[in-house]
C-alpha positions in Angstrom: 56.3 -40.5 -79.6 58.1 -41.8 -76.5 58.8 -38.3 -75.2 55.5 -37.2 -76.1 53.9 -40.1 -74.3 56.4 -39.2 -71.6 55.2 -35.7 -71.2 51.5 -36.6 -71.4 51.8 -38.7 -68.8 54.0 -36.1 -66.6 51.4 -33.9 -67.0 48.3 -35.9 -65.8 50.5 -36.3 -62.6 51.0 -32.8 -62.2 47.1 -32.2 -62.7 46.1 -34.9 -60.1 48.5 -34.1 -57.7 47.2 -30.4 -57.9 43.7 -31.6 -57.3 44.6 -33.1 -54.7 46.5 -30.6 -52.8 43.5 -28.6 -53.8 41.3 -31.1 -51.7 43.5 -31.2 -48.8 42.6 -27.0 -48.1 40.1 -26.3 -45.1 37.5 -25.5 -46.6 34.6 -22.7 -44.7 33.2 -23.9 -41.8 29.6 -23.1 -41.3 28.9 -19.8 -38.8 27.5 -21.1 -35.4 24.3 -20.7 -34.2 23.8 -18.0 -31.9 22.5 -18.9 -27.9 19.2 -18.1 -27.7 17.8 -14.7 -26.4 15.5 -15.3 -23.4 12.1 -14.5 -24.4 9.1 -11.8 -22.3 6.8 -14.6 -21.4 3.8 -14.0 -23.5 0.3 -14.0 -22.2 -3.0 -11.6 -21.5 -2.8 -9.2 -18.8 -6.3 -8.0 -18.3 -7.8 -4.6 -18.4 -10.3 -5.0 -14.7 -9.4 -7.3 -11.7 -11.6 -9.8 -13.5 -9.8 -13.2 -12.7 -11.7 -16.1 -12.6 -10.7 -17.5 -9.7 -9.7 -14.5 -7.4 -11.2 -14.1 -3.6 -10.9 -10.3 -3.2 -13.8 -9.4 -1.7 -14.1 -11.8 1.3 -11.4 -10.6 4.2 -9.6 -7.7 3.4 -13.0 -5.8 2.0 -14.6 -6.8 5.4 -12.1 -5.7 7.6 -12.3 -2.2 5.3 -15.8 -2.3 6.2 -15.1 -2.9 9.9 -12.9 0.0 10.3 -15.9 2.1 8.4 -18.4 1.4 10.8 -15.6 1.8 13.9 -14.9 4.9 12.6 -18.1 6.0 11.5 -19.3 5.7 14.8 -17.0 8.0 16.6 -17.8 10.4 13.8 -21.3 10.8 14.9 -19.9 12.7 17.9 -18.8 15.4 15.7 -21.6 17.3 15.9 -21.3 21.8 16.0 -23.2 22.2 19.1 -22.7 20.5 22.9 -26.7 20.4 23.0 -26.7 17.0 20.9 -24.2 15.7 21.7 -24.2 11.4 21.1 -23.1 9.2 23.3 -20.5 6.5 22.8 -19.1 4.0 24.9 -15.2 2.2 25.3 -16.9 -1.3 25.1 -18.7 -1.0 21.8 -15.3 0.5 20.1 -13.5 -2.6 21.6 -16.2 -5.3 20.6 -16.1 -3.8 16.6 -11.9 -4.1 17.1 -12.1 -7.4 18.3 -15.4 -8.4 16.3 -17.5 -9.1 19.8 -20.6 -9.5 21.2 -22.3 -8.6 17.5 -21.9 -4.7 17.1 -21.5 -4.2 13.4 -24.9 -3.2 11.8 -24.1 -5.0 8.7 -24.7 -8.8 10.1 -22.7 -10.5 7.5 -19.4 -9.0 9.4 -20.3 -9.6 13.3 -20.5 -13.5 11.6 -18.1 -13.4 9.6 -15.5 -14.9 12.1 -12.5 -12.2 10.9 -11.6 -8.8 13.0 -9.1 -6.2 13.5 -7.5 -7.0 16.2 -5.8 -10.5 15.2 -4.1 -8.7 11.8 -2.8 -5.5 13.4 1.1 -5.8 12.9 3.3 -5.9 15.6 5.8 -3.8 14.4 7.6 -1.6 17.2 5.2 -4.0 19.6 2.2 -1.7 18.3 0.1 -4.9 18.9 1.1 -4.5 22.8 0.5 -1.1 22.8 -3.2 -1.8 21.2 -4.1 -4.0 23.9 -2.6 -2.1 26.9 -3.6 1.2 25.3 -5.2 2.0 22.3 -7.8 -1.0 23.0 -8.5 0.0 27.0 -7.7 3.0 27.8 -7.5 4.9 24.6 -11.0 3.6 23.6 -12.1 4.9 27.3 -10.5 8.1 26.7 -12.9 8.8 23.5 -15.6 7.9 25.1 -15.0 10.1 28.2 -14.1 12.8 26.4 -17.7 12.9 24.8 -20.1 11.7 27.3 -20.9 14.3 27.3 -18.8 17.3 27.1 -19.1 21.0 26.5 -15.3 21.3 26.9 -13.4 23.3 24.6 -10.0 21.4 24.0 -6.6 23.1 24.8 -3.2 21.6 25.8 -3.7 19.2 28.4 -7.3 19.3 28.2 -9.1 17.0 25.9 -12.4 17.8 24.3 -13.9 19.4 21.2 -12.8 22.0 18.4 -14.6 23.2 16.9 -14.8 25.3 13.5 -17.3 27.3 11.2 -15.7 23.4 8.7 -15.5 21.1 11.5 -15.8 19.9 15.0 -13.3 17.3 16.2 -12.5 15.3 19.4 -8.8 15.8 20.3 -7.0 14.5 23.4 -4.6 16.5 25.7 -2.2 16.6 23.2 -4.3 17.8 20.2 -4.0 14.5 18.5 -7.9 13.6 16.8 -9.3 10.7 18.1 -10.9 9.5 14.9 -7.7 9.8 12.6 -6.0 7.6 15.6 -8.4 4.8 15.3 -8.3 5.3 11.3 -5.1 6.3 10.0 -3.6 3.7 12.6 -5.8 0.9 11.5 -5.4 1.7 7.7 -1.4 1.7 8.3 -1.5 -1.1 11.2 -3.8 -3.5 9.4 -4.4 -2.6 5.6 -1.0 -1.2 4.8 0.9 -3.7 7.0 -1.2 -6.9 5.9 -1.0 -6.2 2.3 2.7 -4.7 2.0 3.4 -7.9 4.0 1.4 -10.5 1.6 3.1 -9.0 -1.4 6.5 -9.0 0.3 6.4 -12.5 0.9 4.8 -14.2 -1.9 7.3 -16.2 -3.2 7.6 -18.3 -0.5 3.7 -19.1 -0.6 2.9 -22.4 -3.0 1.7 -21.7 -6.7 1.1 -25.0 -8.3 -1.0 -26.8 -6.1 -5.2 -25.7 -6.5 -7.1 -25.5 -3.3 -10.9 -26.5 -3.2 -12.5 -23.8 -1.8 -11.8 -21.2 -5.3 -9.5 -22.9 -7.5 -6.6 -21.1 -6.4 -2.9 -21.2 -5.5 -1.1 -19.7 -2.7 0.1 -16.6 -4.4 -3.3 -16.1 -6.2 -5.3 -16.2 -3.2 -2.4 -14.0 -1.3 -2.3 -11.4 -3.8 -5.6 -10.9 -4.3 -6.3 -10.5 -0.4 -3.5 -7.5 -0.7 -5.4 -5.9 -3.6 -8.6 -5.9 -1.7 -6.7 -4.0 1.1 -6.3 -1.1 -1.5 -10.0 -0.5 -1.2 -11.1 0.3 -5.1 -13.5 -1.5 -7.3 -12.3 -4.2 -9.9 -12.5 -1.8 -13.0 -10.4 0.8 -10.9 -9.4 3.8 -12.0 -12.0 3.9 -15.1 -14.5 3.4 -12.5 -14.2 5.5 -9.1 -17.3 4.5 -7.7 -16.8 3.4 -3.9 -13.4 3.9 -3.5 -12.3 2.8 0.3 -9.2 4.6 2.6 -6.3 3.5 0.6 -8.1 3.3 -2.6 -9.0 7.4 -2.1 -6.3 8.7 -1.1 -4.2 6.8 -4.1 -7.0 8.9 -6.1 -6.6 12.1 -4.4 -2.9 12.5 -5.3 -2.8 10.8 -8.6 -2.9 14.4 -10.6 0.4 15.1 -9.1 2.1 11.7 -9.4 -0.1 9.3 -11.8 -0.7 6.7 -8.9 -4.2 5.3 -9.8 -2.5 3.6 -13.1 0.8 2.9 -11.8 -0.7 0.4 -9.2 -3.5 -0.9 -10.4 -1.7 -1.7 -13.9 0.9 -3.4 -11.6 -1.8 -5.1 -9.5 -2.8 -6.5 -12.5 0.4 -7.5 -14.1 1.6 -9.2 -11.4 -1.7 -11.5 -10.9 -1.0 -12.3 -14.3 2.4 -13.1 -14.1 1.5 -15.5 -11.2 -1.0 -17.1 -13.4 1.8 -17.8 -16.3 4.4 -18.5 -13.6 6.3 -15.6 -14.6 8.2 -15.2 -11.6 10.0 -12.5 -12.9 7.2 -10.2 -14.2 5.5 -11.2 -10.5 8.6 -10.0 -8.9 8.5 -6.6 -10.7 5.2 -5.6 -10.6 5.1 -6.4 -6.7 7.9 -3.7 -6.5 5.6 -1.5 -8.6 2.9 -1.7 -6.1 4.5 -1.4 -3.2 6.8 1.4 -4.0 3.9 3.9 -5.4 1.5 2.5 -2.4 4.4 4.3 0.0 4.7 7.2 -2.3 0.8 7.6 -2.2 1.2 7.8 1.8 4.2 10.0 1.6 2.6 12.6 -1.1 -1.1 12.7 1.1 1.2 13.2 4.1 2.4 16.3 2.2 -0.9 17.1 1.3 -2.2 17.4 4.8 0.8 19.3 6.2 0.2 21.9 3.2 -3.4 22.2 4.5 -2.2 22.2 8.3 0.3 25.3 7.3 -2.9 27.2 5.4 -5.0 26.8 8.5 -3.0 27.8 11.3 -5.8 30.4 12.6 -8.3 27.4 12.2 -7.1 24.7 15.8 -10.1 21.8 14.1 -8.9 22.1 10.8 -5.0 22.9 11.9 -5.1 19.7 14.5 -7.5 17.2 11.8 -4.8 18.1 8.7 -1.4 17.6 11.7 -3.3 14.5 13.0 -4.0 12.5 9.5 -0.3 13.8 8.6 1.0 12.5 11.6 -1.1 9.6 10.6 0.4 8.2 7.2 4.5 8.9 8.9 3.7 6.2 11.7 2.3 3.8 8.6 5.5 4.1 7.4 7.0 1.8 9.8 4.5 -1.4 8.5 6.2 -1.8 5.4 8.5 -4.5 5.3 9.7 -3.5 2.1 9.8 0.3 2.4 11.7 2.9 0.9 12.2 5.0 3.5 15.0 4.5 6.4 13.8 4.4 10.4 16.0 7.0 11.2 13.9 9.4 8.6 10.7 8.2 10.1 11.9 9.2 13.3 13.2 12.4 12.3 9.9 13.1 11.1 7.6 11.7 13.6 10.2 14.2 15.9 8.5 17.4 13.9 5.6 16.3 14.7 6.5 16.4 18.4 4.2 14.7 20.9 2.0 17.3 21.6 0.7 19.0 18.5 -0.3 22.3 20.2 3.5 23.0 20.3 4.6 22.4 16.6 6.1 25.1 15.7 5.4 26.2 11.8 8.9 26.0 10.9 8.5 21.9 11.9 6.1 21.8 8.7 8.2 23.3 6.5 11.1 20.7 7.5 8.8 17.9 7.6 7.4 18.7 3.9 11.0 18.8 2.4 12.1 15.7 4.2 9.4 13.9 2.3 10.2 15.1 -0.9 13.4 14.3 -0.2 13.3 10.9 0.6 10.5 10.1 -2.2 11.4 12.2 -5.4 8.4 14.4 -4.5 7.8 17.6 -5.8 5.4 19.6 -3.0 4.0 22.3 -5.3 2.3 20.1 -7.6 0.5 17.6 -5.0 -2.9 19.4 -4.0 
């Protein structure tokens, strides 16, 4: 009984010493939990320029409308025959650059207290050369050359072409006068002021709510640069009024899908600054400024391809060279632009600086450097 007692006993050892070697084993740890994936911020983007508390129609719409009327009125000289020929005169182009002395006909923009003049970028000094040139004696020059004149236009002589399409005012070096004013003022002012706007955003306040709209900083910023683009709210389902920018963006969006590309950006990026998305902001400002420069770069192309089908044609030959020669010089406003100065150069070198000596071949180079430089392919932009 003793040894059975014994063994009993020996055995309960055993079995509680096992359990508690069993005890002493590490036992699974639970699996960490994984670091969090950051998230999209989540909000509406809209389908129409539609936000409650965006300005876009007070400056940057005027000043469109300024530059309509400035240009409008050296259109009226345009005219097929010498025998009515309108008068125009320097001052009255420098009063609507400068917004003086009341010579807009629509009355809300001679009060309206904003101009041209003051928000042309100075970039390469061009607001210098407005003031020594383009605002005295360039204005003067229009006017001379059409008060009145029965010349016909050649190199060195400025004057009128004229066409069985058009009739255009040149000067000595076959550059239009209109596209000057225009395509300088769309790149100078437009171009510059809202490429600049978008460029510089973050550095503009978006917390604190002003009184005059219930806007921030950015808000207020960005929508001034998407009233420089010159389309309506509900842009590109509706095309009604479309302004510079905003038609040329449409006139090249079969061959590289612009209209949607910036206006779904424009839209994003309001958005995003609404939500403080500062990242989605960030990319939809590259977006819009990126296809803006390709919609100058493939219209460039555009007119050059017209310039090279009209060579027998000097109006319609020195109007295409002059709005080509037109969107290269915009290039320059850009602070954020794609292409380098040195291919600007090269192309404003094709042009030449007097268009009655570009030689063909120059079109041909100039055509290929844009597609080039943007990704462009010539044959399908109309």
């Amino acid at each position: 009984m003793k040894n059975l007692t014994y063994l009993s006993t020996l055995a309960l050892a055993c079995l509680l010493s096992a359990s508690s070697c069993k005890k002493d084993t590490v036992e699974p740890q639970p699996e960490p939990e994984p670091t969090p994936v950051p998230t999209t911020p989540s909000y509406n983007i809209p389908t129409s320029y539609n936000f409650s508390n965006s300005s876009a129609t007070v400056t940057s719409t005027q000043r469109i409308a300024m530059l309509g009327e400035l240009t409008t009125y050296i259109r009226s000289t345009h005219t097929m025959t010498t025998a009515t020929q309108p008068t125009i005169t320097a001052q009255k182009l420098k009063d609507m650059y400068a917004n003086a002395n009341s010579q807009f006909t629509a009355s809300a923009l001679n009060s309206s207290g904003i101009q041209l003049k003051d928000k042309t970028g100075n970039t390469l000094n061009f607001q210098t050369i407005l003031d020594a040139s383009f605002d005295d004696a360039q204005f003067a020059s229009i006017a001379s050359a059409v008060n009145p004149t029965s010349t016909t236009a050649s190199s060195g002589v400025k004057g009128k072409l004229v066409s069985p399409a058009r009739a255009i005012l040149v000067d000595g070096n076959g550059f239009e006068y209109k596209e000057v004013a225009e395509k300088g003022l769309m790149g100078a002012v437009f171009y510059y002021q809202a490429t600049t706007l978008l460029s510089t955003i973050g550095a503009l306040d978006n917390t604190t709510l002003t009184l005059v709209n219930g806007a921030t900083a950015q808000e207020r910023a960005w929508d001034e640069a998407f009233g420089y683009f010159g389309v309506p709210v509900d842009f590109p389902t509706n095309l009604t009024g479309l302004k510079n920018w905003g038609t040329y963006c449409n006139a090249v969006n079969v061959a590289i899908g612009s209209n949607a590309l910036i206006m779904n950006a424009f839209l994003k990026g309001r958005a995003a600054i609404v939500n403080k998305d500062t990242v989605g902001r960030n990319a939809a400002r590259t977006a819009v400024i990126t296809n803006w420069e390709k919609v100058a770069a493939a219209k460039c192309i555009s007119y050059l391809k017209s310039a090279k089908n009209n060579l027998s044609d000097a109006a319609t030959l020195h109007h295409n060279l002059s709005e080509g020669y037109g969107f290269v010089t915009g290039f320059q406003y850009n602070p954020s632009k794609t292409i380098s100065n040195a291919d600007i150069t090269i192309l404003l070198n094709y042009f030449g600086t007097n268009l009655y000596n570009m030689p063909t071949a120059n079109i041909d180079l100039a055509i290929a450097k844009l597609e080039t430089v943007f990704g462009l392919n010539a044959s399908l932009i109309p």
